[in-house]
C-alpha positions in Angstrom: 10.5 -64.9 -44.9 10.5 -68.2 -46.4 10.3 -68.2 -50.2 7.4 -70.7 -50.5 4.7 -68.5 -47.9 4.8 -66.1 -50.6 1.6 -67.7 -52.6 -0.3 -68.4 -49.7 -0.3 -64.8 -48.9 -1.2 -63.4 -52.3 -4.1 -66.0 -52.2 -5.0 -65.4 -48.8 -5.2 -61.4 -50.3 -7.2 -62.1 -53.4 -9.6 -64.1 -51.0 -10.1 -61.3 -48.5 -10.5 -58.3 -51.1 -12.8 -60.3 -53.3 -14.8 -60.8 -49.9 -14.8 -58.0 -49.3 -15.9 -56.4 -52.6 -18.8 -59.2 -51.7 -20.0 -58.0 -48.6 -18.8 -54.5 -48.9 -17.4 -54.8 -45.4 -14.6 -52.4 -44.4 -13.6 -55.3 -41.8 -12.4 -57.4 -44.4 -10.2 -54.5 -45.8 -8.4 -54.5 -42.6 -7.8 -57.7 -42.6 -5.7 -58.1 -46.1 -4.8 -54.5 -47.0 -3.0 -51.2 -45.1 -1.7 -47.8 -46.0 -2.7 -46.2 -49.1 -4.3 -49.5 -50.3 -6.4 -49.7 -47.3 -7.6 -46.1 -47.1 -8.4 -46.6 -51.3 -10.7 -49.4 -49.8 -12.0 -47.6 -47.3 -13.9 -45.4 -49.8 -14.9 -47.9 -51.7 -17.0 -49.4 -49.2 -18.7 -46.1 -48.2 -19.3 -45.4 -52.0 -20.6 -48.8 -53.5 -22.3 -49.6 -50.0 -24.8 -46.3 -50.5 -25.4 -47.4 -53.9 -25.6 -50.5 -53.3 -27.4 -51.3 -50.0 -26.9 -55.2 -48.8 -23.5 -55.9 -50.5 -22.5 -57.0 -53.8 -22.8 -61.0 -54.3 -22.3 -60.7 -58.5 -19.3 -58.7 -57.8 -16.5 -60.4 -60.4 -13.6 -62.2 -58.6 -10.7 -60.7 -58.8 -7.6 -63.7 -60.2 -3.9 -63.0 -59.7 -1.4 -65.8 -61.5 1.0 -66.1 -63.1 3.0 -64.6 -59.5 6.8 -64.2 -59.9 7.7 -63.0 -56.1 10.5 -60.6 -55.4 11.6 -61.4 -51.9 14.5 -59.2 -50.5 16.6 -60.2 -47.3 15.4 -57.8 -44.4 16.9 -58.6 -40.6 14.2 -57.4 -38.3 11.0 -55.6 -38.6 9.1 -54.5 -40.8 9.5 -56.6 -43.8 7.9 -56.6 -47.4 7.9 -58.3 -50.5 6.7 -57.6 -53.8 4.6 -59.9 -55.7 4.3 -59.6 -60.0 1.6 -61.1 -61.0 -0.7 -61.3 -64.3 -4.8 -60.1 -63.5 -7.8 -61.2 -64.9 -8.9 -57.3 -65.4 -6.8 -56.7 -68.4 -3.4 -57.4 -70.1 -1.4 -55.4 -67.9 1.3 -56.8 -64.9 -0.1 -56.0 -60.9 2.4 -55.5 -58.8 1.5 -55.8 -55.0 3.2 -55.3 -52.2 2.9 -57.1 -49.1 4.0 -55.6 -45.6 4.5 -56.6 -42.5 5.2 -54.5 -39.4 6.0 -57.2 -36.4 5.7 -61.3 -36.0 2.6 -60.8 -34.4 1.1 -59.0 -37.4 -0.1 -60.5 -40.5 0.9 -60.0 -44.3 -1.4 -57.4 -45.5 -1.1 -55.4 -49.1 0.0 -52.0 -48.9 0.5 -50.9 -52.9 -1.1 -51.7 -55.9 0.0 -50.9 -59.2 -0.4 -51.2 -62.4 2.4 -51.6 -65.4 2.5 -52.3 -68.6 3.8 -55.8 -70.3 7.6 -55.2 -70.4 8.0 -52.0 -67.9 8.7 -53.9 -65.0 12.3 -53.6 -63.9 15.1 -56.2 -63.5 15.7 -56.4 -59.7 19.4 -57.2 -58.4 19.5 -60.6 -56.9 22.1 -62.8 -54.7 23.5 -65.7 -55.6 20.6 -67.3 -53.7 17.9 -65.5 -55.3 16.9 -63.0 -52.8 16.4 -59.3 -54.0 18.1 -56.3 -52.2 15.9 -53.9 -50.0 17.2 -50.3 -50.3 18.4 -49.4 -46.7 16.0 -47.1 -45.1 17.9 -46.3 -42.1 18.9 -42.5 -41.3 22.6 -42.0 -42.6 23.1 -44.8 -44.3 23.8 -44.3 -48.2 21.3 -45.9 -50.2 23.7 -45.0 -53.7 20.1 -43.4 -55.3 19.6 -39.8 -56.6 17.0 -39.4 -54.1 16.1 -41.5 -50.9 13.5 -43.7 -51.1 11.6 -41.9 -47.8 12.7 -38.5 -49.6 10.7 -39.0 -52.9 7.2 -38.2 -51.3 8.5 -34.7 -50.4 10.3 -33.9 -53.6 7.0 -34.6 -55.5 4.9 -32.5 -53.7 7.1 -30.1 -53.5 7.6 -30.5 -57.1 3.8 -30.1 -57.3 3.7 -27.1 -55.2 6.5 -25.5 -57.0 7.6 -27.2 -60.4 10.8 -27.0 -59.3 13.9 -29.6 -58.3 14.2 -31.1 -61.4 14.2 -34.4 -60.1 11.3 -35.4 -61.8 11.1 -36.3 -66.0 8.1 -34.9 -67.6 4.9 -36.7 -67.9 1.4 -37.2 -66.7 2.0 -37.5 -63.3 4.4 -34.3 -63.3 4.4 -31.7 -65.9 1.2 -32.8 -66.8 -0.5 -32.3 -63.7 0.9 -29.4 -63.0 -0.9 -28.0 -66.2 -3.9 -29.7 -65.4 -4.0 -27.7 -62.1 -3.2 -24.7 -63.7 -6.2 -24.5 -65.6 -8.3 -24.9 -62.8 -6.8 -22.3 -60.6 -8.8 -19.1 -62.2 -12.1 -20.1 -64.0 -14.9 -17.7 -64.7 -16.9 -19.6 -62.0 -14.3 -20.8 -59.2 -10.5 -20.6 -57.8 -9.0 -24.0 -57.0 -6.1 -23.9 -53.7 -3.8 -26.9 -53.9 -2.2 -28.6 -50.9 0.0 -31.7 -51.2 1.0 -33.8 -48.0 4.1 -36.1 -48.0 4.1 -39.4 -46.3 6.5 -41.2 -44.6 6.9 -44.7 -42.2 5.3 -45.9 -40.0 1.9 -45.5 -41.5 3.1 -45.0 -45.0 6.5 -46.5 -45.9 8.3 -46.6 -49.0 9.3 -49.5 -49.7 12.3 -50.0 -52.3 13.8 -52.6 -54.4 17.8 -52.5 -55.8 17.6 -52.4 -59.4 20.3 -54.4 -62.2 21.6 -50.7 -63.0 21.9 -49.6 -59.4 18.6 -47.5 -59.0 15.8 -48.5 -57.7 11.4 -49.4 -58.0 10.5 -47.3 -54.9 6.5 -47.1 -53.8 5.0 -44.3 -51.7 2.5 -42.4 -50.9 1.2 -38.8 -50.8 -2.5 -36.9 -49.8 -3.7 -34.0 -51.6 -6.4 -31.8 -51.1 -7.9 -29.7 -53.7 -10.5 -26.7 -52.4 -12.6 -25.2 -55.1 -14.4 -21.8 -53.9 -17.2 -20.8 -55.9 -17.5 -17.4 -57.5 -20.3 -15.1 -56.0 -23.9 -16.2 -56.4 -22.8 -19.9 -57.2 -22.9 -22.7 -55.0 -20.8 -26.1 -55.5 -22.4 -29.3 -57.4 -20.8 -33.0 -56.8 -22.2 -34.5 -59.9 -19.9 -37.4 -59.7 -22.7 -40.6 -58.0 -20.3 -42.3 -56.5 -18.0 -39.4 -55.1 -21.2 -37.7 -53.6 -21.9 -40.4 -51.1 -18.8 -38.9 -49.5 -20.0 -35.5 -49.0 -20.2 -34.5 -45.6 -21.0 -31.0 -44.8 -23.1 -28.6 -47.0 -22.2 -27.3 -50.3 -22.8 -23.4 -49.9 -19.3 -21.7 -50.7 -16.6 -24.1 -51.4 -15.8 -28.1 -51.5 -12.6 -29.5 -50.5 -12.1 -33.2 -52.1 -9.2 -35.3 -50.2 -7.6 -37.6 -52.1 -4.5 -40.3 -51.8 -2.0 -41.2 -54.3 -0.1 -44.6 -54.2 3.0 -44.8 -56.9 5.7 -47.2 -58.0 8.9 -44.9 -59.5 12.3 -45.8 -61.1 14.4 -43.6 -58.9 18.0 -43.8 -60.8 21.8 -44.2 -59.0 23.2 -41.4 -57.8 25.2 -39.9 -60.6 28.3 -40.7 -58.4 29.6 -43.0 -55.5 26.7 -44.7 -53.4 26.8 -48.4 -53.4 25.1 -48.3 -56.7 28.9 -47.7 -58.3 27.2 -46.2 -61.3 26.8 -43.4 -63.2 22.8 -41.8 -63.9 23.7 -42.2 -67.7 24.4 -46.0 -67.6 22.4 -48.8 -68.8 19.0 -48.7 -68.3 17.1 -51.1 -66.0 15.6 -53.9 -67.3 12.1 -53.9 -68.3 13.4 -49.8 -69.2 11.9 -48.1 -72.9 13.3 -46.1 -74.8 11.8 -42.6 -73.7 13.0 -44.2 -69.8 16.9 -44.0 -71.2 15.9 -40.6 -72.6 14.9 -39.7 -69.0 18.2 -40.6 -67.4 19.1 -39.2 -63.9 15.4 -38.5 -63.3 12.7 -40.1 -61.3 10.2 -41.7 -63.6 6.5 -43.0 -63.0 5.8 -46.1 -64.0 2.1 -46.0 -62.2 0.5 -43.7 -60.1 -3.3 -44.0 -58.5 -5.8 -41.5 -57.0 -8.6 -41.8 -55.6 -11.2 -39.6 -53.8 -11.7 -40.7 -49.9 -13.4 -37.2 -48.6 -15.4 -34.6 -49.9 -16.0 -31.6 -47.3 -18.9 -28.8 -48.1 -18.9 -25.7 -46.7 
């Protein structure tokens, strides 16, 4: 794509999501956002719209400047580009990603997230300026520790399991985990996990060659989360805005679905690759100090869920 189309896309996003934020109109979510983004959106609209009957006029615009545009060289289709830009929300950086699956389809946001000043990486660039898109073709050797269209299936299976070890501790991993395992066994219900990779065409993971030879990979995941009540109780959604999604009744049990959309450093491959480094060289740009601590692992730099179902029974 040509360089200079870049901010007339971002703008024709921001127009479309704050319109439809507006008008709480699902239609204008399709038009400007896919994937995880979209499905995020989705829910919004079926939340605010029952409390909120008639749309939202006073809903706050959302502002994206200060863009700096990381366009890669792609032959063929589909294509993306990542856009870094400053938000009128709060101090942080948004990073959005724009894809776009044929020349008949339009540029439409597929990721959203969320980094802190300084934690955004240094992308490898030609001598013309473009970035490098990690090769997602079967066989070929992207140089990484794990495959950008391999990391949704090593975190839930991390999740499931706790093992692999690709993973540094955090939040979004250990964290988690020991979040869920409290709620596994309470006095009053049992919670079942179940974690769903995603892959292209629906959900691709786009990836962006980093200065150190890793990469900024985004992708997404769906997790469901069934809490069965202990006998004699039944379920309560006290949450307003997550019980407009209720659809069943709550007698026994509630299932919530949710879908996650994260941005990771995935590292080089400790050897070979077309990376031509080693996992214990130096850190990407935009890396901190507990990041270089965490080298050879897969680290989050933002990760978003959100509720899109909640099933009774």
């Amino acid at each position: 794509m040509d360089k200079a189309e870049a901010p007339k896309i971002l703008e024709r996003f921001t127009d479309g999501y704050n319109e439809a934020y507006r008008k709480l109109d699902p239609r204008a979510i399709d038009r400007v956002e896919s994937g995880p983004l979209a499905e995020i959106g989705h829910a919004d609209m079926r939340t605010q719209g029952a409390l909120t009957p008639g749309g939202n006029p006073r809903y706050p615009s959302l502002v994206l400047d200060d863009a700096r545009f990381t366009v890669p060289k792609q032959a063929g289709w589909p294509k993306f580009f990542l856009a870094d830009t400053r938000s009128n929300r709060d101090r942080n950086r948004w990073l959005v990603v724009f894809l776009r699956e044929g020349p008949k389809d339009p540029w439409r946001a597929g990721y959203l997230s969320i980094v802190g000043p300084g934690r955004v990486p240094a992308f490898a660039t030609d001598e013309d300026g473009y970035a490098e898109a990690v090769p997602v073709a079967k066989g070929k050797d992207t140089g990484l520790a794990e495959d950008p269209e391999a990391v949704s299936g090593a975190y839930t299976d991390y999740l499931r399991t706790g093992g692999g070890g690709a993973f540094a501790p955090g939040p979004r991993t250990s964290g988690l985990r020991e979040e869920r395992e409290k709620l596994r066994r309470t006095p009053t219900f049992w919670t079942e996990f179940i974690d769903v990779p995603e892959r292209a065409p629906d959900f691709p993971s786009p990836a962006l060659r980093t200065e150190d030879g890793g990469a900024l990979v985004f992708f997404t995941a769906h997790h469901r989360e069934r809490r069965t009540m202990a006998k004699g109780l039944r379920p309560a959604v006290t949450d307003p805005r997550t019980r407009t999604l209720v659809t069943g009744e709550l007698k026994t049990s509630v299932t919530y679905t949710r879908v996650s959309e994260s941005a990771v450093r995935v590292p080089p491959a400790a050897t070979g690759g077309k990376a031509g480094a080693k996992a214990g060289g130096k850190p990407a740009g935009g890396a901190s100090k507990s990041d270089a601590e965490n080298d050879g692992k897969i680290v989050f730099l933002n990760r978003i869920e959100s509720v899109t179902a909640v099933k009774g029974e």
